[in-house]
C-alpha positions as CSV (number, residue, x, y, z in Angstrom):
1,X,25.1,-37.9,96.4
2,X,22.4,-40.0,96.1
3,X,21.8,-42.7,93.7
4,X,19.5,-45.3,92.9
5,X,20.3,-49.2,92.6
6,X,17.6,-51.9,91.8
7,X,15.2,-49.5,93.7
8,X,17.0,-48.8,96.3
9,X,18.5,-45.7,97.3
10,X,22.4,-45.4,98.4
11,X,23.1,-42.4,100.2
12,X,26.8,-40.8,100.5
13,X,27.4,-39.9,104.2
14,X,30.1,-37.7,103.5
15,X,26.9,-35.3,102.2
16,X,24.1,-36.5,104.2
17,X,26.3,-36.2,107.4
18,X,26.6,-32.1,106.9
19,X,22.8,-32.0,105.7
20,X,21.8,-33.4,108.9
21,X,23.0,-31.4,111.0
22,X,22.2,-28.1,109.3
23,X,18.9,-29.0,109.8
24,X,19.1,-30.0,112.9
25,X,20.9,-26.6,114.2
26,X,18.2,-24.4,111.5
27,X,16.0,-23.4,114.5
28,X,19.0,-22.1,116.3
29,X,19.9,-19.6,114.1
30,X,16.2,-17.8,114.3
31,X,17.0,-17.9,118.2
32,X,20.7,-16.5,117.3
33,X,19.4,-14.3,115.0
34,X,16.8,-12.7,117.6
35,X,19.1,-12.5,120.4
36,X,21.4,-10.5,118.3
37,X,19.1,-8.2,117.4
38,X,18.2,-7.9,121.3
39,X,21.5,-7.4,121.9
40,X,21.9,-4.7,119.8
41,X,19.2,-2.4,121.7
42,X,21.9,-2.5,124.8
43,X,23.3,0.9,125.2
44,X,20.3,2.3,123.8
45,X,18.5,5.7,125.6
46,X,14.8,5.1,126.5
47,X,13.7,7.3,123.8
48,X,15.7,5.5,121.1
49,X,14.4,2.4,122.4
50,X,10.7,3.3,122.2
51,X,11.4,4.8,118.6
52,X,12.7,1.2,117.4
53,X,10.2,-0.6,119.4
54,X,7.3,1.6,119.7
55,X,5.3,2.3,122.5
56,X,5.9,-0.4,125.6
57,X,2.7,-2.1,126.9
58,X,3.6,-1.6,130.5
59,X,6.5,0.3,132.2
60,X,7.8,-0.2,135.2
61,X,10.0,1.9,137.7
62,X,11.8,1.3,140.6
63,X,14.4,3.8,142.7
64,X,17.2,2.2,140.8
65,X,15.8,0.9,137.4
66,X,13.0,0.9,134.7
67,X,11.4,-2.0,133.0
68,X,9.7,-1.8,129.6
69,X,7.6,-4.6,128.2
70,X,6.8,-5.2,124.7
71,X,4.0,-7.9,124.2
72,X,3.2,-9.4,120.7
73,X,0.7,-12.4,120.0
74,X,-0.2,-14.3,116.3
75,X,-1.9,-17.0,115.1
76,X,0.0,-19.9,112.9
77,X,-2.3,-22.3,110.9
78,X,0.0,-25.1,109.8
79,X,-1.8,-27.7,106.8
80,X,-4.2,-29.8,107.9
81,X,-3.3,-33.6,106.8
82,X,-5.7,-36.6,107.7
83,X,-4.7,-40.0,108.0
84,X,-7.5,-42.9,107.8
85,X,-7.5,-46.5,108.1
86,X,-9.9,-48.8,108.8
87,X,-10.3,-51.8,111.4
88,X,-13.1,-54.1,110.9
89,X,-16.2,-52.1,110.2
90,X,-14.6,-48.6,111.9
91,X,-13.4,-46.0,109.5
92,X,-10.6,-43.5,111.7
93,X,-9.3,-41.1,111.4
94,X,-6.4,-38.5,112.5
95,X,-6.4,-35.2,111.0
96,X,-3.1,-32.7,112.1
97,X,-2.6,-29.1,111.8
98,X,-4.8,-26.4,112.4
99,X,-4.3,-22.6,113.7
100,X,-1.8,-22.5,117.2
101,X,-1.5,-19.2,119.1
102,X,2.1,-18.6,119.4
103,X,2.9,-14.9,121.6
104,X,6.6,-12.7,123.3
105,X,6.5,-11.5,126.3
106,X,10.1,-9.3,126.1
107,X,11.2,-6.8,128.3
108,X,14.0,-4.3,128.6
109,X,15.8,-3.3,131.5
110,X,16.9,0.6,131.8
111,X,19.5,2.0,134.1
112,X,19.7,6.0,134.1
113,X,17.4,5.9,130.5
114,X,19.8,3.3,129.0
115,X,18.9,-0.3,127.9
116,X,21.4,-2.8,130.2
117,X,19.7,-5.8,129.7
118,X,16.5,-7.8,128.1
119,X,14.9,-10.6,128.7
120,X,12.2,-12.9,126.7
121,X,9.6,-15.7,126.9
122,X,7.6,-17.2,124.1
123,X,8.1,-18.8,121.2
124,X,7.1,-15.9,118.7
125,X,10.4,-14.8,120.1
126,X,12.2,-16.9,118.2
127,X,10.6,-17.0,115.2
128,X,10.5,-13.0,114.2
């Protein structure tokens, strides 16, 4: 609860507490989230795999396994927000934001046709 006195705000830790760190552990749970789906293409045949995924970018094979990699790449444009301030005669200022290429490099690990393992880098990863 949170409740103003003489302009000033009190705030109940017994509620901010909890807030605090639900926020703090929100970008965790897109990382769960992800990995969980990951995990779920274990066990899958090669075949099954390439009709959830689609078609792999590159494949690799070896005696005794097979790689697949899946490659995906995006553009996020966050708000720009300038700050100005002024010292003597000098206007600056700072402006934030813009477009940031963000890409997932993830690739799947088949023994005998069947997904045993994965592996990821990126941060689009995380965040789809």
């Amino acid at each position: 609860m949170v409740l103003a006195i003489h302009g000033e705000l009190v705030v109940n830790k017994k509620i901010l507490f909890p807030f605090m760190v639900s926020v703090l552990f929100a970008g965790c749970a897109t990382v769960g989230n992800f990995e969980k789906r990951m995990e779920a293409k274990k066990g899958l045949s090669k075949e099954q795999l390439i009709d959830e995924m689609g078609i792999p970018a590159k494949e690799y094979k070896s005696e005794s396994f097979e790689i697949l990699e899946y490659y995906q790449s995006d553009t996020i444009t966050l708000p720009r927000n300038s700050v100005s301030t002024v010292s003597g005669n000098t206007l600056y200022t700072n402006t934030t934001g813009g477009s940031y290429p963000v890409d997932c490099k993830l690739e799947f690990k088949l023994i005998n046709g069947v997904v045993t393992n994965y592996r990821y880098a990126g941060a689009l990863c995380r965040s789809y």
